[in-house]
PDB file of N, CA, C, O and CB in Angstrom:
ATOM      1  N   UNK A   1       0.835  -1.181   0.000  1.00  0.00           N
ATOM      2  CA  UNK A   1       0.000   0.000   0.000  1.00  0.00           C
ATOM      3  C   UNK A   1       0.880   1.245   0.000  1.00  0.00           C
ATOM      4  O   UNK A   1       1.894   1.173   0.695  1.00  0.00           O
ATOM      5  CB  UNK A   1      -0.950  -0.002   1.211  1.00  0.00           C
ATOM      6  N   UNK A   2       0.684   2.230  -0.583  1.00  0.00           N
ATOM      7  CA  UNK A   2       1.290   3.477  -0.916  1.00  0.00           C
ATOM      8  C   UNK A   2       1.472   4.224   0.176  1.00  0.00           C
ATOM      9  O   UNK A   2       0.492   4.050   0.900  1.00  0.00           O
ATOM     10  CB  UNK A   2       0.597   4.203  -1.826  1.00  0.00           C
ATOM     11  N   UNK A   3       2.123   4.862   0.593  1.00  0.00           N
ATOM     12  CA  UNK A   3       2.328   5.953   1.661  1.00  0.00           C
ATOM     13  C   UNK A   3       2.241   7.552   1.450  1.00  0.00           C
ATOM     14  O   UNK A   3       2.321   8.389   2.349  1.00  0.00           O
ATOM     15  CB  UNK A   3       3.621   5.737   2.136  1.00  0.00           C
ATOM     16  N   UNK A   4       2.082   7.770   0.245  1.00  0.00           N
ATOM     17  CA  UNK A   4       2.526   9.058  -0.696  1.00  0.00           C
ATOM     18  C   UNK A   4       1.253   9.858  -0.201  1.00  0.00           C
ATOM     19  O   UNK A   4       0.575   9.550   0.779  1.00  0.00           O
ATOM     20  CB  UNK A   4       2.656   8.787  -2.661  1.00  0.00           C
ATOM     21  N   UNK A   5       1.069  10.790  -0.928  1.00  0.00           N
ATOM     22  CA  UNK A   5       0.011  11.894  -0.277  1.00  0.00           C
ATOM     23  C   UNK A   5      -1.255  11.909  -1.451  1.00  0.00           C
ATOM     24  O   UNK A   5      -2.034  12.860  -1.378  1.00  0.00           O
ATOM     25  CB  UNK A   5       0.856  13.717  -0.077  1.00  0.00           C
ATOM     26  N   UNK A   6      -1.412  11.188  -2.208  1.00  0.00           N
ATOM     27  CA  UNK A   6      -2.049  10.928  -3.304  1.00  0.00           C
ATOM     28  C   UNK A   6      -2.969   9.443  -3.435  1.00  0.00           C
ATOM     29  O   UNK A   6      -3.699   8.992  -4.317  1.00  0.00           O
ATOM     30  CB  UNK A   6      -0.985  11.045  -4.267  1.00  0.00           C
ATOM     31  N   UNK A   7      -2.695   9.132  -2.588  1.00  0.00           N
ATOM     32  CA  UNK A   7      -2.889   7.402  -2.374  1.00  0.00           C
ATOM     33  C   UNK A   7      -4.648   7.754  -2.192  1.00  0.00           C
ATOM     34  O   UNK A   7      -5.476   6.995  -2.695  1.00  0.00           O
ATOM     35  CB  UNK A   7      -1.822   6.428  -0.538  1.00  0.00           C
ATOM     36  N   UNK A   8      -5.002   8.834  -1.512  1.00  0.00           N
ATOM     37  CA  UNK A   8      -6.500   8.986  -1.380  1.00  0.00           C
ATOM     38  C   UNK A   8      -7.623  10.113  -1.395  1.00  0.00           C
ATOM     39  O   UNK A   8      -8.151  10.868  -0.579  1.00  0.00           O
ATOM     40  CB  UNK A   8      -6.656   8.562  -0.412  1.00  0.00           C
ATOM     41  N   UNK A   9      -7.721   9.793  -2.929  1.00  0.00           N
ATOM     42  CA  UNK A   9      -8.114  10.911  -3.612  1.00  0.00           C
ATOM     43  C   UNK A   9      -9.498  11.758  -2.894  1.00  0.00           C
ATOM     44  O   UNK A   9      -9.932  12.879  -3.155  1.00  0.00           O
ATOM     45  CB  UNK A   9      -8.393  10.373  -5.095  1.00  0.00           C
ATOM     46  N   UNK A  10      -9.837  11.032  -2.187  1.00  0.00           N
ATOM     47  CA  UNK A  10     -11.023  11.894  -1.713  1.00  0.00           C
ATOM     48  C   UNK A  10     -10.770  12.748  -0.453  1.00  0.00           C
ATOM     49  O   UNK A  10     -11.694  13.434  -0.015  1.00  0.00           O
ATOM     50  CB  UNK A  10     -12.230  10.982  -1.408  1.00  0.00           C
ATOM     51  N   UNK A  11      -9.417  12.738   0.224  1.00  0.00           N
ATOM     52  CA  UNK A  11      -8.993  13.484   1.260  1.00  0.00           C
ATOM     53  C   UNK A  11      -8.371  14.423   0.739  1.00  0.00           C
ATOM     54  O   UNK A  11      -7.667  14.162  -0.236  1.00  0.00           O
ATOM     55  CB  UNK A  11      -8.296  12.895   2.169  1.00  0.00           C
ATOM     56  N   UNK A  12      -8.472  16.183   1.382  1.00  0.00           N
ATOM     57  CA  UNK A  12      -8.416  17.150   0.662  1.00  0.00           C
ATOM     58  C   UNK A  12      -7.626  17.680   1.622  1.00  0.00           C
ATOM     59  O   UNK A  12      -7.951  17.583   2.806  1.00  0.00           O
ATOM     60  CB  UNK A  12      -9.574  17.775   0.162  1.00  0.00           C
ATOM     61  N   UNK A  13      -5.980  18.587   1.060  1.00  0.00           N
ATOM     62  CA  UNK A  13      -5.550  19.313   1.667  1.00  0.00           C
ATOM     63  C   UNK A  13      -6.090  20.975   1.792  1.00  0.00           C
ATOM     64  O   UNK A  13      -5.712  21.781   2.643  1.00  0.00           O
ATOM     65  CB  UNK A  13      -4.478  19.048   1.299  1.00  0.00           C
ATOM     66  N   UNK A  14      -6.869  21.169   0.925  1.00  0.00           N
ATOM     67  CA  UNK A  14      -7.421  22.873   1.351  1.00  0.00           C
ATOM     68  C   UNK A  14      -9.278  22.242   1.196  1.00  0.00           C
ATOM     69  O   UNK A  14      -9.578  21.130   0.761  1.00  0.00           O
ATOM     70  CB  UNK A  14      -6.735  24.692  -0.369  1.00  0.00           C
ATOM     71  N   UNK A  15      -9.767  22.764   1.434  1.00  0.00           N
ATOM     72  CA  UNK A  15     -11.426  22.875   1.453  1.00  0.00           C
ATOM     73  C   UNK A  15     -11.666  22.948   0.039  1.00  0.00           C
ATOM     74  O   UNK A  15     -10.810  23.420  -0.710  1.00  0.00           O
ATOM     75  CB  UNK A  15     -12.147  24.268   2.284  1.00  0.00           C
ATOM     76  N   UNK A  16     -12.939  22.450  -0.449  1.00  0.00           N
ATOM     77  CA  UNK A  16     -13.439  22.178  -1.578  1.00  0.00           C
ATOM     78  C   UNK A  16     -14.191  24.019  -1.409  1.00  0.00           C
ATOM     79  O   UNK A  16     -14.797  24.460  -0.432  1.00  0.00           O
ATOM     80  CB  UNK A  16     -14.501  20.484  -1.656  1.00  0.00           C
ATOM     81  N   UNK A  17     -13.817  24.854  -2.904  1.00  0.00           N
ATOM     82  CA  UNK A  17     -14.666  25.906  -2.950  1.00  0.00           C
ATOM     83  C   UNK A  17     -13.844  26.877  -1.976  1.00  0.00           C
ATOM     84  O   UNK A  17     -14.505  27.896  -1.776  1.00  0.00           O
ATOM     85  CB  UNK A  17     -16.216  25.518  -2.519  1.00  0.00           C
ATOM     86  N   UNK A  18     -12.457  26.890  -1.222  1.00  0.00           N
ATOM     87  CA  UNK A  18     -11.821  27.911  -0.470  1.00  0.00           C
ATOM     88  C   UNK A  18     -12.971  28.360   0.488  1.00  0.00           C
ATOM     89  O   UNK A  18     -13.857  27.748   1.085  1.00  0.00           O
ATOM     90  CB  UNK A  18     -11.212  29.106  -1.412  1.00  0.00           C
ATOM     91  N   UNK A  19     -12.684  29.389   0.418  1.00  0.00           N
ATOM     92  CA  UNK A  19     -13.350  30.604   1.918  1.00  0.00           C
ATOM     93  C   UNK A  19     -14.701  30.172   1.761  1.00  0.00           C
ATOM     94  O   UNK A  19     -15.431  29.888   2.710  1.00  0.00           O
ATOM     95  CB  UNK A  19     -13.265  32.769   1.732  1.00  0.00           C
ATOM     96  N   UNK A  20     -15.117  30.112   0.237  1.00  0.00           N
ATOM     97  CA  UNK A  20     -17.063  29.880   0.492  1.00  0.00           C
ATOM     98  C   UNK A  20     -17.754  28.483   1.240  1.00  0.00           C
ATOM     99  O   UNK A  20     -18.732  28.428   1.986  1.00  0.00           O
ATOM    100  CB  UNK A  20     -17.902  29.758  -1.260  1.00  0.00           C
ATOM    101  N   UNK A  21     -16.735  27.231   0.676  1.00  0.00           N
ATOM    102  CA  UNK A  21     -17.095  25.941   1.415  1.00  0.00           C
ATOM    103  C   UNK A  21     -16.873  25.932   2.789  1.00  0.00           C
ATOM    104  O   UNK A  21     -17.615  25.444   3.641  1.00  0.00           O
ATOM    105  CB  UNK A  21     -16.389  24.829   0.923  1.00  0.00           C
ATOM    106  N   UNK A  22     -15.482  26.674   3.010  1.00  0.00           N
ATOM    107  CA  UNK A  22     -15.468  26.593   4.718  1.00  0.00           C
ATOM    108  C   UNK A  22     -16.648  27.593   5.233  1.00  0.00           C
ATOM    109  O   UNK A  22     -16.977  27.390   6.402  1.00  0.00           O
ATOM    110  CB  UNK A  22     -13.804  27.185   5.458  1.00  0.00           C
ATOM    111  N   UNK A  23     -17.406  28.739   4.491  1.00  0.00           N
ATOM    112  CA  UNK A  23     -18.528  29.454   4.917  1.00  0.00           C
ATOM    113  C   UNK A  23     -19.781  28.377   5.227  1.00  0.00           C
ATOM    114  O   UNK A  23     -20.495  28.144   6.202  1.00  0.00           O
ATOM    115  CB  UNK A  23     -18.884  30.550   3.765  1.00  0.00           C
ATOM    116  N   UNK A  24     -19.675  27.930   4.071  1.00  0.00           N
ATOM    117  CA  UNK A  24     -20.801  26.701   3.903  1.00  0.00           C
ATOM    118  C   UNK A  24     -21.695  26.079   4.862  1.00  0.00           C
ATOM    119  O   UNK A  24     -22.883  26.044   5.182  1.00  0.00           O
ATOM    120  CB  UNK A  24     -20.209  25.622   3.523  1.00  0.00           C
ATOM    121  N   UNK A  25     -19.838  25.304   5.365  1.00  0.00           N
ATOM    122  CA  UNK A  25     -19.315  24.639   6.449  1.00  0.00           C
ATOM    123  C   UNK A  25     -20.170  25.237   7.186  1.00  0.00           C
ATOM    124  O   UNK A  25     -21.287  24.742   7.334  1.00  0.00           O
ATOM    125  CB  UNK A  25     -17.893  24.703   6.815  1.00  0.00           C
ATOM    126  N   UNK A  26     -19.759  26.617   7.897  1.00  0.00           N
ATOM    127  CA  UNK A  26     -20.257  27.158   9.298  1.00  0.00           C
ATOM    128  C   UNK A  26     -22.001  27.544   9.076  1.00  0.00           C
ATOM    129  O   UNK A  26     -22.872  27.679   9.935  1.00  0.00           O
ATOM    130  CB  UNK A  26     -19.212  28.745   9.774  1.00  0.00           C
ATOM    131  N   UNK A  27     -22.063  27.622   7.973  1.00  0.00           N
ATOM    132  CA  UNK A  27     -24.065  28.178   7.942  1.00  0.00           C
ATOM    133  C   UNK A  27     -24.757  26.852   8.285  1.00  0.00           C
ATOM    134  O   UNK A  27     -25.551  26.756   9.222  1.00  0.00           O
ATOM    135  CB  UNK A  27     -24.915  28.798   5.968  1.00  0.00           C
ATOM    136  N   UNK A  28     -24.330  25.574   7.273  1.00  0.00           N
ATOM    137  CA  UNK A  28     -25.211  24.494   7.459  1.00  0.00           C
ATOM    138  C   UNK A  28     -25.889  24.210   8.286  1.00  0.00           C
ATOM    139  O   UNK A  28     -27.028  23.800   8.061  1.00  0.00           O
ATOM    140  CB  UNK A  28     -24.856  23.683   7.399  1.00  0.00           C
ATOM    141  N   UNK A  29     -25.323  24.361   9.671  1.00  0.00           N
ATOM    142  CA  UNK A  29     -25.851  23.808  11.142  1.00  0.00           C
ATOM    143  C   UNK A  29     -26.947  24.708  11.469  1.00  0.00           C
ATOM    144  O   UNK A  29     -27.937  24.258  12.047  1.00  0.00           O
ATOM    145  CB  UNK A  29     -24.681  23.847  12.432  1.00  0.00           C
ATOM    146  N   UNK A  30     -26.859  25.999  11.137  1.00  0.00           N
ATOM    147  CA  UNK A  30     -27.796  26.825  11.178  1.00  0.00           C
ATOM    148  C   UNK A  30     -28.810  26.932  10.711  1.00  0.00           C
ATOM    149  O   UNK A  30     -29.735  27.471  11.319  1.00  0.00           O
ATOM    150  CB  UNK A  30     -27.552  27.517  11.024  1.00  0.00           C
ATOM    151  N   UNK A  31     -28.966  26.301   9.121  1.00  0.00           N
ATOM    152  CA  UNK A  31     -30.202  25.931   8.448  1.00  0.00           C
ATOM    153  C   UNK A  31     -30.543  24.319   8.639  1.00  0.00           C
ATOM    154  O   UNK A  31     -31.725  23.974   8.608  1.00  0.00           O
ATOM    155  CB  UNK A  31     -30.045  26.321   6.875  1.00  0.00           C
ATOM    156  N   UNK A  32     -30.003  23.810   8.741  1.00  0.00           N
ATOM    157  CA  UNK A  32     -30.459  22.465   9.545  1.00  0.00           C
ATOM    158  C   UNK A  32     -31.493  22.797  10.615  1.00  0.00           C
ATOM    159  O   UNK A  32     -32.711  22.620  10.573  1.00  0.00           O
ATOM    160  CB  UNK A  32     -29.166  21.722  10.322  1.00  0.00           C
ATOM    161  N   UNK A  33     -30.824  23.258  11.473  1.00  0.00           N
ATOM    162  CA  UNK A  33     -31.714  23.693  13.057  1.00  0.00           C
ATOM    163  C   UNK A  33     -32.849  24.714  12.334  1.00  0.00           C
ATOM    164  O   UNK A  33     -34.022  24.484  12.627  1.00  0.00           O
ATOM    165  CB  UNK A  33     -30.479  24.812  14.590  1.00  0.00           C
ATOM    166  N   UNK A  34     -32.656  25.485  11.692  1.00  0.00           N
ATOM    167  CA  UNK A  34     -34.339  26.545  11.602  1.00  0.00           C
ATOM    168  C   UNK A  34     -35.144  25.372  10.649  1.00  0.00           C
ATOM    169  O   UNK A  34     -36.371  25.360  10.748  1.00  0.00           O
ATOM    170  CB  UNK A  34     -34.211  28.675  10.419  1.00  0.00           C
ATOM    171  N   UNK A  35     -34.358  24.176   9.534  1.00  0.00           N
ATOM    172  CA  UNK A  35     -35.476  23.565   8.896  1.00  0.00           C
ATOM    173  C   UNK A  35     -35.897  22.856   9.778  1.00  0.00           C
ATOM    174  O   UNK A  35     -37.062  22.461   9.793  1.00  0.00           O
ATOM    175  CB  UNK A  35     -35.306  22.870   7.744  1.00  0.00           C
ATOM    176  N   UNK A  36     -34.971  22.545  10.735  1.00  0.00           N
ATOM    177  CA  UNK A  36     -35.973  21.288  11.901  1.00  0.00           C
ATOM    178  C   UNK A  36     -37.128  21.637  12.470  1.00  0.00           C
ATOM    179  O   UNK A  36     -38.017  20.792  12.569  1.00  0.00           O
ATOM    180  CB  UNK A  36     -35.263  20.838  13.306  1.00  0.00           C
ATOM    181  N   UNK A  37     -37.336  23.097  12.998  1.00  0.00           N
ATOM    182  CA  UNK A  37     -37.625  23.633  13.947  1.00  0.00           C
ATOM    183  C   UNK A  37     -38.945  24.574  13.343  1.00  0.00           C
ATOM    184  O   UNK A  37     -39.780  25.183  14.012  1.00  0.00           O
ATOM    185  CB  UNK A  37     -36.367  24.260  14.557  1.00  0.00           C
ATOM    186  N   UNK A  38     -38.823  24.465  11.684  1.00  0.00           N
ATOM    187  CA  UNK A  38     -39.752  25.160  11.055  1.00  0.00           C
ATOM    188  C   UNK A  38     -40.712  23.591  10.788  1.00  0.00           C
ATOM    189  O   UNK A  38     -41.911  23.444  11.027  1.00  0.00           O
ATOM    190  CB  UNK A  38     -39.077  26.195   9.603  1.00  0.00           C
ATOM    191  N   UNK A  39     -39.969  22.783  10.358  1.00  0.00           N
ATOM    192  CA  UNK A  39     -41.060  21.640  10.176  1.00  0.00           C
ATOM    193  C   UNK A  39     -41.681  20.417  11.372  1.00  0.00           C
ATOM    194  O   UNK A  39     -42.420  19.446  11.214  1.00  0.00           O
ATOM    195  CB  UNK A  39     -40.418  20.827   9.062  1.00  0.00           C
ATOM    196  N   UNK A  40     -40.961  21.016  12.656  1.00  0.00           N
ATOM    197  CA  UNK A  40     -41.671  20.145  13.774  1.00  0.00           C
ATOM    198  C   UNK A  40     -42.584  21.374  13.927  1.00  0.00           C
ATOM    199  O   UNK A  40     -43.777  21.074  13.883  1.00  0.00           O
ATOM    200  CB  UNK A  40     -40.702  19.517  15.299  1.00  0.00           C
ATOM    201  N   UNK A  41     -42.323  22.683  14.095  1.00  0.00           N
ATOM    202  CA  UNK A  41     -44.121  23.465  14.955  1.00  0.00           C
ATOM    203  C   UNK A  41     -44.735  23.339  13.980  1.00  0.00           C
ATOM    204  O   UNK A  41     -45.869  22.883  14.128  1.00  0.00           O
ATOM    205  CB  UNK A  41     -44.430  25.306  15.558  1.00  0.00           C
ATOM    206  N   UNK A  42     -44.143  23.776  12.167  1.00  0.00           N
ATOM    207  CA  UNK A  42     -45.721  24.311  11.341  1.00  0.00           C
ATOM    208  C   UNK A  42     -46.309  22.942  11.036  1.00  0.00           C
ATOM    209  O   UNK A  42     -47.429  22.677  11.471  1.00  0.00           O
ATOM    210  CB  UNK A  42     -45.545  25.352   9.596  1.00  0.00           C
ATOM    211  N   UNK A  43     -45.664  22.101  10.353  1.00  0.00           N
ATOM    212  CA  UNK A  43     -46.054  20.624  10.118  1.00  0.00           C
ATOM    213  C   UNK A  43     -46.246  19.488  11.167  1.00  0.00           C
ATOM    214  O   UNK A  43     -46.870  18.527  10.717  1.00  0.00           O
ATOM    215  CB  UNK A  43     -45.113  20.134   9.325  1.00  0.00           C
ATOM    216  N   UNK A  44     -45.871  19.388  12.396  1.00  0.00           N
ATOM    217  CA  UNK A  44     -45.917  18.923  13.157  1.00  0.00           C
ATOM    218  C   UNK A  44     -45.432  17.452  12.898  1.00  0.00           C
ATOM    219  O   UNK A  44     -46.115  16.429  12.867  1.00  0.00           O
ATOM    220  CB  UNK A  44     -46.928  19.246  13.559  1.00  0.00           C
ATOM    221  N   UNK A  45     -43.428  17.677  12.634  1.00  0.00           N
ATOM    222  CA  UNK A  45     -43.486  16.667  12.040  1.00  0.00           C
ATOM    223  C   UNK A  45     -42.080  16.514  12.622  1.00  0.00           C
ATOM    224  O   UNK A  45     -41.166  16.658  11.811  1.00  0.00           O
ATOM    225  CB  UNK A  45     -43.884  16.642  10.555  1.00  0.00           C
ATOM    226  N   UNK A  46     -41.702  16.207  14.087  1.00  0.00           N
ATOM    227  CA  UNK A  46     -40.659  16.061  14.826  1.00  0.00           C
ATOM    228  C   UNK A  46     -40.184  14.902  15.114  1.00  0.00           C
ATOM    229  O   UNK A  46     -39.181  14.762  15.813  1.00  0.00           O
ATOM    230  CB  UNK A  46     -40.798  16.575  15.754  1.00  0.00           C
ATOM    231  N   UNK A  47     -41.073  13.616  14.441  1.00  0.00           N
ATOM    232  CA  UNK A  47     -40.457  12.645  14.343  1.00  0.00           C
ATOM    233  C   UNK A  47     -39.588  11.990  13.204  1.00  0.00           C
ATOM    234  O   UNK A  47     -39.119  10.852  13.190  1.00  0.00           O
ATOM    235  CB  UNK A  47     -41.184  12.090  14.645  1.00  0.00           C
ATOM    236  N   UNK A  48     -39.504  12.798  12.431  1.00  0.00           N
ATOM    237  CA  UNK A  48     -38.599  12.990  11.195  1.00  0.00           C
ATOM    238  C   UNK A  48     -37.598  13.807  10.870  1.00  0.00           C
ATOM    239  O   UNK A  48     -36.570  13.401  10.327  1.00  0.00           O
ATOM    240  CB  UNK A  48     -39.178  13.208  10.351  1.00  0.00           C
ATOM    241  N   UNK A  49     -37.877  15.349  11.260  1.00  0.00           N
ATOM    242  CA  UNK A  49     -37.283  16.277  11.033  1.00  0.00           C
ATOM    243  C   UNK A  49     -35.645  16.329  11.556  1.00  0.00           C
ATOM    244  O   UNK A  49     -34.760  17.088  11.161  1.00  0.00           O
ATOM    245  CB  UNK A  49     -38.121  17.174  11.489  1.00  0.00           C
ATOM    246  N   UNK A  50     -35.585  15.466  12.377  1.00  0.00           N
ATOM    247  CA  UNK A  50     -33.859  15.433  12.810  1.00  0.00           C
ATOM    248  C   UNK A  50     -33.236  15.181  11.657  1.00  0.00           C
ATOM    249  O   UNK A  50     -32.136  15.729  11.592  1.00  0.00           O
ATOM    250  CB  UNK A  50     -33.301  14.234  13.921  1.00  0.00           C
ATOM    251  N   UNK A  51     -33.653  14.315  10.372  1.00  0.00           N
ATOM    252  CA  UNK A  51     -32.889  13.855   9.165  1.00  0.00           C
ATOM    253  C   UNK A  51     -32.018  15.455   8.435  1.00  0.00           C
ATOM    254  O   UNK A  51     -31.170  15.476   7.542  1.00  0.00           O
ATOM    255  CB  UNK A  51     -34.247  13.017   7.928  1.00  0.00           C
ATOM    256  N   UNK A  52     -32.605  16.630   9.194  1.00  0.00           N
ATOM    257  CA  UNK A  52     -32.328  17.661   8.852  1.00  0.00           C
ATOM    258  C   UNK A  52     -30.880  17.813   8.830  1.00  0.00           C
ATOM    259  O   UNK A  52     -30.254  18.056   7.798  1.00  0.00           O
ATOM    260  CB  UNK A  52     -32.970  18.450   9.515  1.00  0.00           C
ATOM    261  N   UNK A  53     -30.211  17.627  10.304  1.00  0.00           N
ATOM    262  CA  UNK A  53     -28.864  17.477  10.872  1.00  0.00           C
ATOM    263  C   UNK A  53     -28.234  16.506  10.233  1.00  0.00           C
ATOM    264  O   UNK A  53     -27.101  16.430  10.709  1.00  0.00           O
ATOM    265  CB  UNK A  53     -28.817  17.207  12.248  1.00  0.00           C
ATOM    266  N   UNK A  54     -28.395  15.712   9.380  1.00  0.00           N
ATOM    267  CA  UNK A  54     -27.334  14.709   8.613  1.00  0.00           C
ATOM    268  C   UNK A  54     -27.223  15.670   7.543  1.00  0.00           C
ATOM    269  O   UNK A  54     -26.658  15.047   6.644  1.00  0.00           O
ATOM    270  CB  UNK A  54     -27.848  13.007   8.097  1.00  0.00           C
ATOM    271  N   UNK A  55     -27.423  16.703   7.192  1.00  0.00           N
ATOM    272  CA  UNK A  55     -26.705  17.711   6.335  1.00  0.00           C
ATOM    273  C   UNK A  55     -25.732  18.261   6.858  1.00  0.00           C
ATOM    274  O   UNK A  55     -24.916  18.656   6.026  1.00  0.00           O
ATOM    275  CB  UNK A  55     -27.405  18.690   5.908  1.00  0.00           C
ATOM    276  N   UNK A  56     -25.432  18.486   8.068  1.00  0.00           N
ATOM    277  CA  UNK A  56     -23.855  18.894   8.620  1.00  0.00           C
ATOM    278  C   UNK A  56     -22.812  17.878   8.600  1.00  0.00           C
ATOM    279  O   UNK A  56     -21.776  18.500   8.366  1.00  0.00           O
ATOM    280  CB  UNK A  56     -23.845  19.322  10.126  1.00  0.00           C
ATOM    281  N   UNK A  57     -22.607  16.936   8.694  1.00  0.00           N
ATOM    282  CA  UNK A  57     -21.762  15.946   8.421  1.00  0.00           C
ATOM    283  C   UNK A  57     -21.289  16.047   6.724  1.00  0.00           C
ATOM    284  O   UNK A  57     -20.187  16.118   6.181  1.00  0.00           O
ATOM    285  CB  UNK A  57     -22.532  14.570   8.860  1.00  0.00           C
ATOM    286  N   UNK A  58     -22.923  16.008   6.119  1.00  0.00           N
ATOM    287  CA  UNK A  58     -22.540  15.267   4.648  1.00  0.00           C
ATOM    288  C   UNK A  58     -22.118  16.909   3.773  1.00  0.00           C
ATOM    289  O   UNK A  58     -21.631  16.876   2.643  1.00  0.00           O
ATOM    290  CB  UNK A  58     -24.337  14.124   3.737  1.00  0.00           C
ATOM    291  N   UNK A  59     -22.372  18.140   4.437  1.00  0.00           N
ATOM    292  CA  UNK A  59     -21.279  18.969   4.071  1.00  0.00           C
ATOM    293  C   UNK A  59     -20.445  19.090   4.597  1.00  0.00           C
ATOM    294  O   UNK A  59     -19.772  19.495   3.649  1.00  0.00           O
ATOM    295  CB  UNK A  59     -21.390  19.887   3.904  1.00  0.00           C
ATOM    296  N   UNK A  60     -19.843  19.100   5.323  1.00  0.00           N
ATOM    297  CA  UNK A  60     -18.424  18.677   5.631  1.00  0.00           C
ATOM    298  C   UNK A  60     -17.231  17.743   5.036  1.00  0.00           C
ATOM    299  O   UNK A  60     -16.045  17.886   4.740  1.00  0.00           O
ATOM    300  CB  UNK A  60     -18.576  18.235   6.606  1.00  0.00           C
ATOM    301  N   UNK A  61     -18.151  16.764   5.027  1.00  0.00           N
ATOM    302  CA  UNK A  61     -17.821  15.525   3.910  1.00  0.00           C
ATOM    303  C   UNK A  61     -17.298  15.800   2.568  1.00  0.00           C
ATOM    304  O   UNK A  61     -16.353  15.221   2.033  1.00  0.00           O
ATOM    305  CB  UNK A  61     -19.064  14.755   3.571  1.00  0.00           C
ATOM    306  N   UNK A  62     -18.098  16.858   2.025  1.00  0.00           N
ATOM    307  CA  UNK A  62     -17.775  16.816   0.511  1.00  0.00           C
ATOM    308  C   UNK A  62     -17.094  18.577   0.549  1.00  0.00           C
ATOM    309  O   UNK A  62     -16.943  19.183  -0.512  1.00  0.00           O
ATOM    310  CB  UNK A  62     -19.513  16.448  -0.717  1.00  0.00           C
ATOM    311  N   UNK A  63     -16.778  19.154   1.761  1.00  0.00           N
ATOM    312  CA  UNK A  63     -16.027  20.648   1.509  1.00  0.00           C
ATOM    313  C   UNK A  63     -14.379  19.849   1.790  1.00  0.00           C
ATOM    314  O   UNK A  63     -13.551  19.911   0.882  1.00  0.00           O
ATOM    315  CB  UNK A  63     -16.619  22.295   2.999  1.00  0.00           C
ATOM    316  N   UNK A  64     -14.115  19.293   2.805  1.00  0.00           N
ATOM    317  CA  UNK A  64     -12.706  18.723   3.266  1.00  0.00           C
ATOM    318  C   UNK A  64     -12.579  17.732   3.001  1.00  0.00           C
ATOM    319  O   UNK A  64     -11.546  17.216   3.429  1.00  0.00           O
ATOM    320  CB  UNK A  64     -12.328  18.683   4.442  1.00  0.00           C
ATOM    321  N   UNK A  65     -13.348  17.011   2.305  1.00  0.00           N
ATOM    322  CA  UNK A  65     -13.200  15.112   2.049  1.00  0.00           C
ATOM    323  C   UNK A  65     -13.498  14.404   3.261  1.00  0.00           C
ATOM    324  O   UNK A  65     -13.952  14.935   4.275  1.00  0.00           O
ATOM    325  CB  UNK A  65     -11.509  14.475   1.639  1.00  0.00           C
ATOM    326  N   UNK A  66     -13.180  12.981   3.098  1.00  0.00           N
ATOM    327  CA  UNK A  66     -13.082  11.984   4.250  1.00  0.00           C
ATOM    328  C   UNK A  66     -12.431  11.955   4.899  1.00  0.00           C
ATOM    329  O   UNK A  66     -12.887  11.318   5.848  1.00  0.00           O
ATOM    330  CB  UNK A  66     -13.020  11.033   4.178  1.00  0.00           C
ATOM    331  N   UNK A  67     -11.134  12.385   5.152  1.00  0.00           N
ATOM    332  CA  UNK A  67     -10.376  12.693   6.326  1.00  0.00           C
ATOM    333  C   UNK A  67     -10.244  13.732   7.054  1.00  0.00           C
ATOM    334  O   UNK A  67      -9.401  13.874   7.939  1.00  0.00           O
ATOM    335  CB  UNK A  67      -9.436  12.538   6.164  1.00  0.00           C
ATOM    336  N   UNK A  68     -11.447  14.871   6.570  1.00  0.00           N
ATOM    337  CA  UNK A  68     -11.683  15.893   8.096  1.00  0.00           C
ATOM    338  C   UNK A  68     -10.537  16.863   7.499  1.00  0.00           C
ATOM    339  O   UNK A  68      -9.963  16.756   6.415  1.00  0.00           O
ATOM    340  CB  UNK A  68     -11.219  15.011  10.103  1.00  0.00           C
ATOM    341  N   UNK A  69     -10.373  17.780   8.443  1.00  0.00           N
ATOM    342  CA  UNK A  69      -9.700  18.979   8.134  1.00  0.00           C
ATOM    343  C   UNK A  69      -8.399  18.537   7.866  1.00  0.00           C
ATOM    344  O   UNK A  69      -7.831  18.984   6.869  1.00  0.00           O
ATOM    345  CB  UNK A  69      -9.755  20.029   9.187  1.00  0.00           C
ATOM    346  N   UNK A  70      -7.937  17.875   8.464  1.00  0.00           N
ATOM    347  CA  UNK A  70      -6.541  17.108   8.613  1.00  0.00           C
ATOM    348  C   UNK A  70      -5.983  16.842   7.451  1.00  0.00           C
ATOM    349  O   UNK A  70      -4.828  17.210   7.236  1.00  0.00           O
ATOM    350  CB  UNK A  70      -6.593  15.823   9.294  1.00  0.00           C
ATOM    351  N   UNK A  71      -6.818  16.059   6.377  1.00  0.00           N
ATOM    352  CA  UNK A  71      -6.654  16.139   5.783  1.00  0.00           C
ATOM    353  C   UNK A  71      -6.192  14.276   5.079  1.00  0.00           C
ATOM    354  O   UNK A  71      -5.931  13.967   3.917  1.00  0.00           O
ATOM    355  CB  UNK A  71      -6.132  17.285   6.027  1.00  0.00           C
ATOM    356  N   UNK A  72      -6.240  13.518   6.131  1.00  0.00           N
ATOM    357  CA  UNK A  72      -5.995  12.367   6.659  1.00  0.00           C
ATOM    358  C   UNK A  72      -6.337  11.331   7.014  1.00  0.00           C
ATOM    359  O   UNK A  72      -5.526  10.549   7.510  1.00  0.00           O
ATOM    360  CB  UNK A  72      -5.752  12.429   7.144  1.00  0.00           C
TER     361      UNK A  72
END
């Protein structure tokens, strides 16, 4: 197995999109929480609406890759 810094293409040394993905990054959690919070009072639909918050992970995921900021 390779050791080189290329061996895994989906781990990213700078952020996908520079300054705007790492912006991205920091809003997501924020619209996660108001869509949760808009569709448990108006819809009354809080037994679902957490699926909201698996959008902070899965942007993260695709701004820094699979190894996190690190890069690793």
């Amino acid at each position: 197995m390779s050791t080189d810094d290329t061996s895994n293409p989906l781990a990213r040394k700078t952020p996908l999109g520079g300054r705007t993905g790492v912006a991205i990054v920091a809003i997501v959690p924020l619209l996660a929480l108001a869509a949760f919070l808009l569709i448990g009072f108006i819809a009354g639909g809080w037994g679902w609406a957490w699926v909201f918050f698996l959008a902070i992970p899965i942007s993260a995921i695709i701004v820094y890759g699979v190894g996190g900021k690190s890069g690793g």
